[in-house]
mmCIF entry with sequence, helices, sheets and N, C-alpha, C, O atoms, coordinates in Angstrom:
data_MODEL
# 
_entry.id   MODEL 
# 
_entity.id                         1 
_entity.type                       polymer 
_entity.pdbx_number_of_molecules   1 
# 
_entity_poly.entity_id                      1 
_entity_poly.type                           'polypeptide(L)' 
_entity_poly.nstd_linkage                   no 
_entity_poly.nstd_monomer                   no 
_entity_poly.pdbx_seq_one_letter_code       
;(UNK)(UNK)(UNK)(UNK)(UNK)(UNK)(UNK)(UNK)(UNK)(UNK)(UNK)(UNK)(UNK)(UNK)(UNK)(UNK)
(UNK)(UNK)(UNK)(UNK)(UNK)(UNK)(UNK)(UNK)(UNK)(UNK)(UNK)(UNK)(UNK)(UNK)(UNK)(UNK)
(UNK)(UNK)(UNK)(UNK)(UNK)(UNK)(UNK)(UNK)(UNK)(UNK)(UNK)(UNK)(UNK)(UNK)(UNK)(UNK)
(UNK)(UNK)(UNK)
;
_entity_poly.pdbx_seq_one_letter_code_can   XXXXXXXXXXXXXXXXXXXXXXXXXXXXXXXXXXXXXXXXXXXXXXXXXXX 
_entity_poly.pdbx_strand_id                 A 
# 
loop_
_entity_poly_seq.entity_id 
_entity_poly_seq.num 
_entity_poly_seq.mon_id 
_entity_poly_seq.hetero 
1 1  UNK n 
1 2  UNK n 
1 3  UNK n 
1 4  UNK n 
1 5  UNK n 
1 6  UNK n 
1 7  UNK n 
1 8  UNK n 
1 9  UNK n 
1 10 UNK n 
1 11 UNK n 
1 12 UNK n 
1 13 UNK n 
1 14 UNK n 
1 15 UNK n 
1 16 UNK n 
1 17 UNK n 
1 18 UNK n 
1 19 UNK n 
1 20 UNK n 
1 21 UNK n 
1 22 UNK n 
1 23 UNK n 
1 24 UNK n 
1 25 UNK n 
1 26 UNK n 
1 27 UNK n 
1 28 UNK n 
1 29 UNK n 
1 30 UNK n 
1 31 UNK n 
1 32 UNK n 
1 33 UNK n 
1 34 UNK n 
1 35 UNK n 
1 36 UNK n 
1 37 UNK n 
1 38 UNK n 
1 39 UNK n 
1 40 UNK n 
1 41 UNK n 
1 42 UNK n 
1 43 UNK n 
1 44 UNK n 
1 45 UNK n 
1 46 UNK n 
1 47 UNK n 
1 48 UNK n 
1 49 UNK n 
1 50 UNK n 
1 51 UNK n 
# 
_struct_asym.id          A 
_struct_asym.entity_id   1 
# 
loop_
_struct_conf.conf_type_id 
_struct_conf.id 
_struct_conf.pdbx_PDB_helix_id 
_struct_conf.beg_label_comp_id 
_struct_conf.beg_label_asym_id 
_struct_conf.beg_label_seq_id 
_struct_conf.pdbx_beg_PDB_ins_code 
_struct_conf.end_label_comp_id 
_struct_conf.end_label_asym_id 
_struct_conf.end_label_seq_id 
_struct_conf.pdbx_end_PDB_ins_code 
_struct_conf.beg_auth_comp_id 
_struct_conf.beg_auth_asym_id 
_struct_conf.beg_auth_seq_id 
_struct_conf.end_auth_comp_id 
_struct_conf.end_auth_asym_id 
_struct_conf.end_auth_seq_id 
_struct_conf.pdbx_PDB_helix_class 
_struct_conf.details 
_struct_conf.pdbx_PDB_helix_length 
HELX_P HELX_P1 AA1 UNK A 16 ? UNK A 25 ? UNK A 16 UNK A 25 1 ? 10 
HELX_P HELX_P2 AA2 UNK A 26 ? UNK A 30 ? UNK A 26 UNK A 30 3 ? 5  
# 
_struct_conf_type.id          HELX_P 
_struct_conf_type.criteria    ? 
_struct_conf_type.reference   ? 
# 
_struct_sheet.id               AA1 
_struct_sheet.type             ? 
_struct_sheet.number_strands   2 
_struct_sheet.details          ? 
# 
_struct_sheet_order.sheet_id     AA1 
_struct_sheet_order.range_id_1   1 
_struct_sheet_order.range_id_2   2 
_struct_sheet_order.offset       ? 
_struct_sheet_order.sense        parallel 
# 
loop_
_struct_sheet_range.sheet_id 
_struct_sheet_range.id 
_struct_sheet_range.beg_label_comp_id 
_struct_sheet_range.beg_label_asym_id 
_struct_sheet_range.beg_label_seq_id 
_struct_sheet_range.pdbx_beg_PDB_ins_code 
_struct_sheet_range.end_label_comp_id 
_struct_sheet_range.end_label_asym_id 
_struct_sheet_range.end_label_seq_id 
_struct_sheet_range.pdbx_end_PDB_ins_code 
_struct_sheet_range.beg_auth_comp_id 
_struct_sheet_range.beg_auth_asym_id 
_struct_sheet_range.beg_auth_seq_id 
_struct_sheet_range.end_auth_comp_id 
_struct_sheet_range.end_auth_asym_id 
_struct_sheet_range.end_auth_seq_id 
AA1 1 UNK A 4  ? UNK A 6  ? UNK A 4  UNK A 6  
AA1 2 UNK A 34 ? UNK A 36 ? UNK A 34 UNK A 36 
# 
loop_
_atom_site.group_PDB 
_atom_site.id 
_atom_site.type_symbol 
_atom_site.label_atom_id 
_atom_site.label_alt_id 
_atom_site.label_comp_id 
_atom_site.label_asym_id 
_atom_site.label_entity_id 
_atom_site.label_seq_id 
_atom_site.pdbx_PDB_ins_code 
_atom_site.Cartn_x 
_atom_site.Cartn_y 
_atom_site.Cartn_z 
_atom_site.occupancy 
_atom_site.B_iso_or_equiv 
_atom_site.pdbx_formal_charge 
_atom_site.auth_seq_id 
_atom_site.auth_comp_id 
_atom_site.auth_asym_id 
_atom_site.auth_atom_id 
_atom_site.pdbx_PDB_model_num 
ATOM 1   N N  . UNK A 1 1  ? 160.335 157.299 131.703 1.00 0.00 ? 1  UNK A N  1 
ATOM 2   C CA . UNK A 1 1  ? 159.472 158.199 130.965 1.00 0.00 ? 1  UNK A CA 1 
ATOM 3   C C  . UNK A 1 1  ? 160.349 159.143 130.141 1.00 0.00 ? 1  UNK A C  1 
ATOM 4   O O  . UNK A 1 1  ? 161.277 159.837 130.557 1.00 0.00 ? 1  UNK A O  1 
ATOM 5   N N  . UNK A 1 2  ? 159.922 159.047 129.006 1.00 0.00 ? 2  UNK A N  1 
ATOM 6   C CA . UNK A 1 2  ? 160.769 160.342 127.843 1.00 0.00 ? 2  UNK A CA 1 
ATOM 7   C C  . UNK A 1 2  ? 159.974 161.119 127.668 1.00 0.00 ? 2  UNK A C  1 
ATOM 8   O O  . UNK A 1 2  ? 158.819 160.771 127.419 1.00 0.00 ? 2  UNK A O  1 
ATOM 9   N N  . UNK A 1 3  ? 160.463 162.864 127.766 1.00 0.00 ? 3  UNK A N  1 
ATOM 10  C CA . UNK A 1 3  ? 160.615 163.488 127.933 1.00 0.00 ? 3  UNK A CA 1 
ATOM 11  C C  . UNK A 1 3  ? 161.154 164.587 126.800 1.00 0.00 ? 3  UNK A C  1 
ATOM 12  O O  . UNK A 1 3  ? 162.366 164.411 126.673 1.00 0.00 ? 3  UNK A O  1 
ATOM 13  N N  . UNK A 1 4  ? 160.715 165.582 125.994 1.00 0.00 ? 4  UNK A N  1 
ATOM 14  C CA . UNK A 1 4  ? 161.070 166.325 124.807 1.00 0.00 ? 4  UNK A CA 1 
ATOM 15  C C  . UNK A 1 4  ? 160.824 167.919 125.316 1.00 0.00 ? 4  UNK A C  1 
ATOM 16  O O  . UNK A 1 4  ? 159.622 168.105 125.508 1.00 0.00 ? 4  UNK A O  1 
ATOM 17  N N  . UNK A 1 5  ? 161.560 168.993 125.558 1.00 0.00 ? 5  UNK A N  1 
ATOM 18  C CA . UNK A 1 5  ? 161.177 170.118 125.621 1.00 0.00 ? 5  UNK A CA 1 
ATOM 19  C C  . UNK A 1 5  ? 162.029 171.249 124.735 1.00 0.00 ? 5  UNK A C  1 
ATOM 20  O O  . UNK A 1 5  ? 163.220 171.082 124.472 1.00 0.00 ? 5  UNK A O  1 
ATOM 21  N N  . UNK A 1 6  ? 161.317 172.352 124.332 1.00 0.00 ? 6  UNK A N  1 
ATOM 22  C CA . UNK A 1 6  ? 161.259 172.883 123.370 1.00 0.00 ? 6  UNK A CA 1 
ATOM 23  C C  . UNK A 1 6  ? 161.120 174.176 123.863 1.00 0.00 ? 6  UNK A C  1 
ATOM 24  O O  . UNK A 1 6  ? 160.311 174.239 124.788 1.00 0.00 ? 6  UNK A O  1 
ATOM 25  N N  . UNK A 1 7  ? 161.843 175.631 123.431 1.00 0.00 ? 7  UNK A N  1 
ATOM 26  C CA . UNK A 1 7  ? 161.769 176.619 123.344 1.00 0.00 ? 7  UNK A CA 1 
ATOM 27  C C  . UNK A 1 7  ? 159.700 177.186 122.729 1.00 0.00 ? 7  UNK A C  1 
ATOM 28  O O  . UNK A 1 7  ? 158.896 177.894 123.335 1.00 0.00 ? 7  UNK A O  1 
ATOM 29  N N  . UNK A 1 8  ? 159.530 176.353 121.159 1.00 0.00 ? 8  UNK A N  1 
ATOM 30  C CA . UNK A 1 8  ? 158.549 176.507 120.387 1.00 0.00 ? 8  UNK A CA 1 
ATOM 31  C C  . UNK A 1 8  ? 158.441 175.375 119.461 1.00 0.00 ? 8  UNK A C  1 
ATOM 32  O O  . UNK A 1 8  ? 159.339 174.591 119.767 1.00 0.00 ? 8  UNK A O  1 
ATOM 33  N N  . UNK A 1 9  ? 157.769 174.928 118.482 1.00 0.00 ? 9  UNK A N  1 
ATOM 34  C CA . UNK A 1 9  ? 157.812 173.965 117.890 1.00 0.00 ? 9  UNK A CA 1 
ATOM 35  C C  . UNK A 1 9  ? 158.211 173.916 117.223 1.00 0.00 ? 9  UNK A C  1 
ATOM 36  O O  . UNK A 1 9  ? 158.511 172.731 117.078 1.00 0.00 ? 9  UNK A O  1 
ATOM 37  N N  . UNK A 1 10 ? 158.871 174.971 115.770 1.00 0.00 ? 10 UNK A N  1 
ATOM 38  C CA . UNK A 1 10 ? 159.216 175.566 114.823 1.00 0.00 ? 10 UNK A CA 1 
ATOM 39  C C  . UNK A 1 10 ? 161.038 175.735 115.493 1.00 0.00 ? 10 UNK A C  1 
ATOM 40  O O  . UNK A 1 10 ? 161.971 175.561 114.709 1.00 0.00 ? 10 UNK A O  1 
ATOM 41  N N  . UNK A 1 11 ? 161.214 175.970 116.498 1.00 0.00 ? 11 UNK A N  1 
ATOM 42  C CA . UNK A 1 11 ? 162.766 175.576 116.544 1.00 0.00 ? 11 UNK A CA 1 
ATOM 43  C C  . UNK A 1 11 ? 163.043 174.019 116.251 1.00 0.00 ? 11 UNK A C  1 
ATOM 44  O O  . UNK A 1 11 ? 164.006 173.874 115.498 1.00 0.00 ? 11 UNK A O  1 
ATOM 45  N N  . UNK A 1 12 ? 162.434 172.813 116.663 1.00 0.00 ? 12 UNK A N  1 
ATOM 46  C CA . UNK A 1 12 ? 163.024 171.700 116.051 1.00 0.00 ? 12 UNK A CA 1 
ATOM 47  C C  . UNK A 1 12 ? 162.963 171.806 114.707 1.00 0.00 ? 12 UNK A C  1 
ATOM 48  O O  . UNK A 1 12 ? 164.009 171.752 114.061 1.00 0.00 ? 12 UNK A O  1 
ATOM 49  N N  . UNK A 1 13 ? 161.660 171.982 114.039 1.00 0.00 ? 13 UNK A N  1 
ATOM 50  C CA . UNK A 1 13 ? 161.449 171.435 112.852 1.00 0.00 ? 13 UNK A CA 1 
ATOM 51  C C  . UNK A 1 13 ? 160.561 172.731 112.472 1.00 0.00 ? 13 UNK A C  1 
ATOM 52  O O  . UNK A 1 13 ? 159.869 173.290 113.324 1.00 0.00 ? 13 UNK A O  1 
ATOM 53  N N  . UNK A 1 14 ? 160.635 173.186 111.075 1.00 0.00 ? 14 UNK A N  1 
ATOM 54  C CA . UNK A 1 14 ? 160.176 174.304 110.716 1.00 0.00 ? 14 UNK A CA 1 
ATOM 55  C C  . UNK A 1 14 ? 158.995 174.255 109.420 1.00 0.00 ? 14 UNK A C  1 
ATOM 56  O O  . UNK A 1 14 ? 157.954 174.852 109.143 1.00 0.00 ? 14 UNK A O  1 
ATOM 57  N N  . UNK A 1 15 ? 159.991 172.969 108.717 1.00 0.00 ? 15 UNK A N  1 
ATOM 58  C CA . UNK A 1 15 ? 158.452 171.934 107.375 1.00 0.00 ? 15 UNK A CA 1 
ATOM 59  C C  . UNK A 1 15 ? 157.914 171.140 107.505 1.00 0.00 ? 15 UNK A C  1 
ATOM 60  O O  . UNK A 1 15 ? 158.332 170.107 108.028 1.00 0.00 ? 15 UNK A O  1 
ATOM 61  N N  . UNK A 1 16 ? 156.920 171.299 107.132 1.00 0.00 ? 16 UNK A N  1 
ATOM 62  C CA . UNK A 1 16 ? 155.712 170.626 107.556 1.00 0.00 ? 16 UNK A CA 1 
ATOM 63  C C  . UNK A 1 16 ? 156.211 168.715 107.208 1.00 0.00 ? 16 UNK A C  1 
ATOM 64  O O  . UNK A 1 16 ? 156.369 167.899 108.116 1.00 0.00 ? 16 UNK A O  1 
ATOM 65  N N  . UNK A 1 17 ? 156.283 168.572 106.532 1.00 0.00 ? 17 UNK A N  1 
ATOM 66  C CA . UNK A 1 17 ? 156.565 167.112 105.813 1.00 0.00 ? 17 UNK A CA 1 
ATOM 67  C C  . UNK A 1 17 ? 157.916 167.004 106.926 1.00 0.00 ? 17 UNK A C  1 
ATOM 68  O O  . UNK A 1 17 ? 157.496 166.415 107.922 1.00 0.00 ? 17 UNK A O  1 
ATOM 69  N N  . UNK A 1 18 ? 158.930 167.256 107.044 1.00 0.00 ? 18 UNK A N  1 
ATOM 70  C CA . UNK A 1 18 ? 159.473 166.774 107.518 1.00 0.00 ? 18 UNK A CA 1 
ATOM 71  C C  . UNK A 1 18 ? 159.511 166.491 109.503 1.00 0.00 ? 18 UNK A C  1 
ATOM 72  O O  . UNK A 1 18 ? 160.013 165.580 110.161 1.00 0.00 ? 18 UNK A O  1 
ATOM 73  N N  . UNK A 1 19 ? 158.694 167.802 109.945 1.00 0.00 ? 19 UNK A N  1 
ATOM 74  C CA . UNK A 1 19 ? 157.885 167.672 110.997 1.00 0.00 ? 19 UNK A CA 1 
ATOM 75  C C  . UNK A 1 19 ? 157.205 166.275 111.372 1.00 0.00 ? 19 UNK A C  1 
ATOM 76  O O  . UNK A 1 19 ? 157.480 165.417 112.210 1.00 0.00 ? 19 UNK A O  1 
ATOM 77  N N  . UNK A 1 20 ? 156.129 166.411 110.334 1.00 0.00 ? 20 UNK A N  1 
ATOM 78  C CA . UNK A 1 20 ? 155.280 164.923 111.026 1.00 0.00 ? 20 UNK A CA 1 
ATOM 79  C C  . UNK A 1 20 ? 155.863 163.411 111.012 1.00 0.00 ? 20 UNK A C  1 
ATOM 80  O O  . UNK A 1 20 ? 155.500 162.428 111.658 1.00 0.00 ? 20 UNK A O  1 
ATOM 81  N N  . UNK A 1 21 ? 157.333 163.628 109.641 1.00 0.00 ? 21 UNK A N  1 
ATOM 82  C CA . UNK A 1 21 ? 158.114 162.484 110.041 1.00 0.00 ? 21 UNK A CA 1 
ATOM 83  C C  . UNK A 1 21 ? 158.444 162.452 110.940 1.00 0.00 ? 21 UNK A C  1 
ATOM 84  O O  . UNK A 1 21 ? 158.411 161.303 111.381 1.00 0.00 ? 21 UNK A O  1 
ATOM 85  N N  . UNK A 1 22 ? 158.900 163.322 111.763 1.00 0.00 ? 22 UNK A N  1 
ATOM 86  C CA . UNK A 1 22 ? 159.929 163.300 112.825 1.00 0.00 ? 22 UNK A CA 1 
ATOM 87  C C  . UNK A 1 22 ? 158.972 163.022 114.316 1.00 0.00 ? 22 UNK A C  1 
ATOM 88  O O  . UNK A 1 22 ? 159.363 162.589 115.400 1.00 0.00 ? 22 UNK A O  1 
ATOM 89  N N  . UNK A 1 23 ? 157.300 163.543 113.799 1.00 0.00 ? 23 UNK A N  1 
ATOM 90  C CA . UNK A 1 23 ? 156.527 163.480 114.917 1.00 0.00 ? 23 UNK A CA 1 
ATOM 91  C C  . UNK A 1 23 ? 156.072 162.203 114.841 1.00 0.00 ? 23 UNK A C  1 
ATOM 92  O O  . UNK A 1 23 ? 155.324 161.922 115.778 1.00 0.00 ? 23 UNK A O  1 
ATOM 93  N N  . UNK A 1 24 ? 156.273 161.253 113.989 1.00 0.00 ? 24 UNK A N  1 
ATOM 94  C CA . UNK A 1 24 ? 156.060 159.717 113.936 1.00 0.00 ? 24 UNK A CA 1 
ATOM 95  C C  . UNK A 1 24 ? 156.986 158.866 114.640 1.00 0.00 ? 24 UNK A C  1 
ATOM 96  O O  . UNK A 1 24 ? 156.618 158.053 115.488 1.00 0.00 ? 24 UNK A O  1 
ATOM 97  N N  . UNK A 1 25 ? 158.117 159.034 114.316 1.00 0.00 ? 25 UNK A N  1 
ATOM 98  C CA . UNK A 1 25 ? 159.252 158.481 115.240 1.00 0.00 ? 25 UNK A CA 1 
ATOM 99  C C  . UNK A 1 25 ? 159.123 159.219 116.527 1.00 0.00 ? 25 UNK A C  1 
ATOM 100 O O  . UNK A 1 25 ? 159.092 158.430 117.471 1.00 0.00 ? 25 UNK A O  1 
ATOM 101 N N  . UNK A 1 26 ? 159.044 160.382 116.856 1.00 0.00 ? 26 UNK A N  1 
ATOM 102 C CA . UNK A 1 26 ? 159.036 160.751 118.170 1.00 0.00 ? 26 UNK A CA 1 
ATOM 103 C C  . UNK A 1 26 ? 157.795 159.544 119.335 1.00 0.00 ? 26 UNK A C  1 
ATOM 104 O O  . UNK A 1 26 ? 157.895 159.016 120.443 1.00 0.00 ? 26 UNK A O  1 
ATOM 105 N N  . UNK A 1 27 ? 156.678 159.605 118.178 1.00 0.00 ? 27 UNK A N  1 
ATOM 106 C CA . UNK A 1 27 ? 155.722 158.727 118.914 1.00 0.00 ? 27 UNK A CA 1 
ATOM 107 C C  . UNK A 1 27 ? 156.254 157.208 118.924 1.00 0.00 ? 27 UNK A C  1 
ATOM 108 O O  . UNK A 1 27 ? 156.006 156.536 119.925 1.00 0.00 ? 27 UNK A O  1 
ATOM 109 N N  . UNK A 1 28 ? 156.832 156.746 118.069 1.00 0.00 ? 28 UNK A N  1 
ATOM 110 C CA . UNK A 1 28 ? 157.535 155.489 118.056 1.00 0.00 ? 28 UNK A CA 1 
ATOM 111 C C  . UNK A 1 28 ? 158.417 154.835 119.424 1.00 0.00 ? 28 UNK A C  1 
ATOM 112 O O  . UNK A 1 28 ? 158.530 153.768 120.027 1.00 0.00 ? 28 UNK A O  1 
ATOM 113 N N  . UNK A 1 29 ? 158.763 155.756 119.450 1.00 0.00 ? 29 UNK A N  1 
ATOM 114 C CA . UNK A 1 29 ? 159.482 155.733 120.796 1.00 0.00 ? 29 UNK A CA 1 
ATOM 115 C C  . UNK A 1 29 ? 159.037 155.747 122.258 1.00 0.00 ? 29 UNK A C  1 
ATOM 116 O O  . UNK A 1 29 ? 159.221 155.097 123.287 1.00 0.00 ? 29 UNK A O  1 
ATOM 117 N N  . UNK A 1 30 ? 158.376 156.789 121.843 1.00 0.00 ? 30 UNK A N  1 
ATOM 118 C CA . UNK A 1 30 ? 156.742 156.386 123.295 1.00 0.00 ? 30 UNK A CA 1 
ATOM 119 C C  . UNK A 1 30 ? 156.947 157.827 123.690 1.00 0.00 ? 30 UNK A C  1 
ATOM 120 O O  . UNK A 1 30 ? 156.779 157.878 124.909 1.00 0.00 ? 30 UNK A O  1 
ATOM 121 N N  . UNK A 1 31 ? 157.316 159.359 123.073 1.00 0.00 ? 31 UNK A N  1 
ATOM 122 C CA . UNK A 1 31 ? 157.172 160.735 122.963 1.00 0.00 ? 31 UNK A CA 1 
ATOM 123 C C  . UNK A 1 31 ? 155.829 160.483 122.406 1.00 0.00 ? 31 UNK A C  1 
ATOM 124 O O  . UNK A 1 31 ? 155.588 159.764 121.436 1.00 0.00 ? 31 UNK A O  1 
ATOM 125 N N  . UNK A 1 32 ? 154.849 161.244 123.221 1.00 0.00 ? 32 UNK A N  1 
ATOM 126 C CA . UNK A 1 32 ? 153.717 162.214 122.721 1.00 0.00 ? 32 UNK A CA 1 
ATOM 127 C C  . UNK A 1 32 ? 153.256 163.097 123.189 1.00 0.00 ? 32 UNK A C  1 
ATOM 128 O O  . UNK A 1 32 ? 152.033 163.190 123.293 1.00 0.00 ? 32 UNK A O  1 
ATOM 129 N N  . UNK A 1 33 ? 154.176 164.123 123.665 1.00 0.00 ? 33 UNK A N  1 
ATOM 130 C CA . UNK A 1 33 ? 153.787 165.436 124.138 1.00 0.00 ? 33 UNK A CA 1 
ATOM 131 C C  . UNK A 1 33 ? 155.215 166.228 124.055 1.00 0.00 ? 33 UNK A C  1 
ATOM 132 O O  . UNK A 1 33 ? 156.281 166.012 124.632 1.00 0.00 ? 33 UNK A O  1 
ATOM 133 N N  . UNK A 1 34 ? 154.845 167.171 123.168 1.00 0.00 ? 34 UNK A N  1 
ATOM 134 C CA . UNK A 1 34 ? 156.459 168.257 123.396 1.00 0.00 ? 34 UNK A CA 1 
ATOM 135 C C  . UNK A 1 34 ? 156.342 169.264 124.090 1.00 0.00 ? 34 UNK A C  1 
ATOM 136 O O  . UNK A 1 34 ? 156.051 170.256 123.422 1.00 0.00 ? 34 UNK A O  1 
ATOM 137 N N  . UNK A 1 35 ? 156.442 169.431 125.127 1.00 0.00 ? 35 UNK A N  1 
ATOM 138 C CA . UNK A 1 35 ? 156.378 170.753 126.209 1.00 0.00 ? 35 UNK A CA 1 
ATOM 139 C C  . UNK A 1 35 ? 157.356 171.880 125.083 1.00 0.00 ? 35 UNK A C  1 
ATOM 140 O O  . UNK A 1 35 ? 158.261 171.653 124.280 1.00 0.00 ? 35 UNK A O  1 
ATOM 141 N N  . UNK A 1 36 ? 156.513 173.371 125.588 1.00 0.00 ? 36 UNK A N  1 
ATOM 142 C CA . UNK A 1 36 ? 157.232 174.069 125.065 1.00 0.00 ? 36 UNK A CA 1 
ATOM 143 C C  . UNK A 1 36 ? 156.588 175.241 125.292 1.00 0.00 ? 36 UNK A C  1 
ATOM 144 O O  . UNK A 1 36 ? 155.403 175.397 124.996 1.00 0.00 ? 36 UNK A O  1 
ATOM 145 N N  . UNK A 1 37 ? 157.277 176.097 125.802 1.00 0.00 ? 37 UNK A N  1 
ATOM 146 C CA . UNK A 1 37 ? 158.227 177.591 126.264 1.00 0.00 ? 37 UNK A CA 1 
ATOM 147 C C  . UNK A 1 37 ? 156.681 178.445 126.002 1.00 0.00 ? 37 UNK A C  1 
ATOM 148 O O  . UNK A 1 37 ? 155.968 178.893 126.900 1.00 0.00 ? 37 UNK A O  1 
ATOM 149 N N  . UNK A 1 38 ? 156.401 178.518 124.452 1.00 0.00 ? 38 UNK A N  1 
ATOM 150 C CA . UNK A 1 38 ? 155.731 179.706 123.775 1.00 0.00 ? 38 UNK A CA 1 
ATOM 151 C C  . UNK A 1 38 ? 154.401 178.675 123.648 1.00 0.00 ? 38 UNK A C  1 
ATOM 152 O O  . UNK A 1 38 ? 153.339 179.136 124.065 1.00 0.00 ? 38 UNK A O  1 
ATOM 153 N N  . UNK A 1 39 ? 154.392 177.188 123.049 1.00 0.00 ? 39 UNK A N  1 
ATOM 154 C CA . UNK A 1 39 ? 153.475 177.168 122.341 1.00 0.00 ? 39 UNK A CA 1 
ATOM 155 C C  . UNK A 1 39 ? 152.771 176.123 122.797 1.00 0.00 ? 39 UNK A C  1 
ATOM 156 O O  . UNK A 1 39 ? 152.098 175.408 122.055 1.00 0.00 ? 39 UNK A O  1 
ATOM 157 N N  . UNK A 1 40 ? 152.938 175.869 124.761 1.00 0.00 ? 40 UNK A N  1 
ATOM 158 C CA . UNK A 1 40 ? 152.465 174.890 125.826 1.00 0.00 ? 40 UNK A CA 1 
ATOM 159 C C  . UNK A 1 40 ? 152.894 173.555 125.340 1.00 0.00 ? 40 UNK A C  1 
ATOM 160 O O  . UNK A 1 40 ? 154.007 173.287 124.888 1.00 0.00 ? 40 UNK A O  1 
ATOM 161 N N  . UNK A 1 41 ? 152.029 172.859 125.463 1.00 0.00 ? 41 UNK A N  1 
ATOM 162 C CA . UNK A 1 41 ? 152.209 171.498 125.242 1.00 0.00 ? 41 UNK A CA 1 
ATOM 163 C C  . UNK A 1 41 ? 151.267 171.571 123.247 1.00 0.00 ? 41 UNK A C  1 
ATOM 164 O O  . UNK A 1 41 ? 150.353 172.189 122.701 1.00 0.00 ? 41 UNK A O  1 
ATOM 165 N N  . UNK A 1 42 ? 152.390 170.396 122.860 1.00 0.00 ? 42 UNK A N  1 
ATOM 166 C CA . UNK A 1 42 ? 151.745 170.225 121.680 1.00 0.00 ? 42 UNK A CA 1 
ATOM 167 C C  . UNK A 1 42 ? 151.622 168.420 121.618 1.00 0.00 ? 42 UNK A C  1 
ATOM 168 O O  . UNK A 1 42 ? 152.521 167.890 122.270 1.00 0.00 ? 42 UNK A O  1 
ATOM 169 N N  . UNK A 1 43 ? 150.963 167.748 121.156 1.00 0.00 ? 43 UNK A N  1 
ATOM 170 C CA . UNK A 1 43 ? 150.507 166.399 120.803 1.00 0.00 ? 43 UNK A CA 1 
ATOM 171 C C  . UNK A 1 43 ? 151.231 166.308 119.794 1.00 0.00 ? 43 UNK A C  1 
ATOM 172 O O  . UNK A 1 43 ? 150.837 166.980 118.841 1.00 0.00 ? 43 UNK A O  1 
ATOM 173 N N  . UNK A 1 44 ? 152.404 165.565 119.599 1.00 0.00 ? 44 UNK A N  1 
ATOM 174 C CA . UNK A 1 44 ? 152.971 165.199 118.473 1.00 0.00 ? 44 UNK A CA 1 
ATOM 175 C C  . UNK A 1 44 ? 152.048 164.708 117.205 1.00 0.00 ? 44 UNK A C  1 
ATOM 176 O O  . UNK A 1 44 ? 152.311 165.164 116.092 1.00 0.00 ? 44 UNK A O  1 
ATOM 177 N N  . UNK A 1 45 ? 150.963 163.776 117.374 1.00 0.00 ? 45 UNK A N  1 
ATOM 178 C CA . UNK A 1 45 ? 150.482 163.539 116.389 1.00 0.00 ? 45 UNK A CA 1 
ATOM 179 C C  . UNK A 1 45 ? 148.845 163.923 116.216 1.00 0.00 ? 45 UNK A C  1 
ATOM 180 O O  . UNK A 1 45 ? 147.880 163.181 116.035 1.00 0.00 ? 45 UNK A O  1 
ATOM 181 N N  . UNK A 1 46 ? 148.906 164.899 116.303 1.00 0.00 ? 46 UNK A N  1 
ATOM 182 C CA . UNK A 1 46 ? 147.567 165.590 116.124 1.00 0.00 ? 46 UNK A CA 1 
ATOM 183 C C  . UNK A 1 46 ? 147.624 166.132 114.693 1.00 0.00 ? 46 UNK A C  1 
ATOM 184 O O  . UNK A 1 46 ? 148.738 166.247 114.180 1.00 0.00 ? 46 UNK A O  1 
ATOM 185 N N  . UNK A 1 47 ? 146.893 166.362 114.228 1.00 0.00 ? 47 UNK A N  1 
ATOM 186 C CA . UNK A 1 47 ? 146.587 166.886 112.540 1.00 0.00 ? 47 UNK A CA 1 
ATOM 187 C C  . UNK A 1 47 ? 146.994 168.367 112.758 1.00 0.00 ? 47 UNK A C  1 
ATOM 188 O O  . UNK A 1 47 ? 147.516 168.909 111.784 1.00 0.00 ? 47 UNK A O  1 
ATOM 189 N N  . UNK A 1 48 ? 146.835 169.122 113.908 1.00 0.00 ? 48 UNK A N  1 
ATOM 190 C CA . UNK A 1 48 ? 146.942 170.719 113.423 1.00 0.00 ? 48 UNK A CA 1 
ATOM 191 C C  . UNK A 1 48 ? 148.990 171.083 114.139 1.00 0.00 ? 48 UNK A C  1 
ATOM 192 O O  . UNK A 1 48 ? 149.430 172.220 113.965 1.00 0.00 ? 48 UNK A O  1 
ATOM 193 N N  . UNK A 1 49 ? 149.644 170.321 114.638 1.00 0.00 ? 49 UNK A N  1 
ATOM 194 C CA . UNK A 1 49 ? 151.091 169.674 115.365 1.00 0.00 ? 49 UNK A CA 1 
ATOM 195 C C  . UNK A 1 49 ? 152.239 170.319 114.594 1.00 0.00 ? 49 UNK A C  1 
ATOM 196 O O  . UNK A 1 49 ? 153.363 170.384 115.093 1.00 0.00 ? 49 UNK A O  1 
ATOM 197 N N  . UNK A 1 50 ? 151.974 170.775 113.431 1.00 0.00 ? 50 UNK A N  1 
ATOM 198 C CA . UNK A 1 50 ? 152.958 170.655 112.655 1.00 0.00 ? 50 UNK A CA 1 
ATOM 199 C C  . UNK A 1 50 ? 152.654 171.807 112.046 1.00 0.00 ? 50 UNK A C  1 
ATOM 200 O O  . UNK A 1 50 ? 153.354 172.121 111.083 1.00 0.00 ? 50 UNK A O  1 
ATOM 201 N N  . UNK A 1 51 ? 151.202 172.981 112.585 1.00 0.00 ? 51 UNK A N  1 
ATOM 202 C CA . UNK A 1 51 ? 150.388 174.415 111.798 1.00 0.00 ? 51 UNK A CA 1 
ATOM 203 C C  . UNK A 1 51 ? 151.156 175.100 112.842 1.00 0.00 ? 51 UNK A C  1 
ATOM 204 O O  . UNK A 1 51 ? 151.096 176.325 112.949 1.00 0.00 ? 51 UNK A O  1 
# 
């Protein structure tokens, strides 16, 4: 099982466009959930993921 954790979401990736690339490959891989610190769990590929 993989596994991604995060301070906030905006420390990996901060633009939007380049965010949801990165949240496409994350899901590619079989990531779809980024635990994180401030901003709980986020769904990599949800429409609001990357607000």
């Amino acid at each position: 099982m993989l596994h991604l954790w995060a301070v906030e979401q905006a420390r990996i990736e901060r633009r939007e466009v380049p965010w949801f690339q990165m949240a496409a490959l994350l899901d590619s891989v079989g990531i779809e959930l980024l635990h994180t610190h401030r901003d709980g769990v986020v769904r990599v590929q949800d429409e609001v993921a990357g607000i």
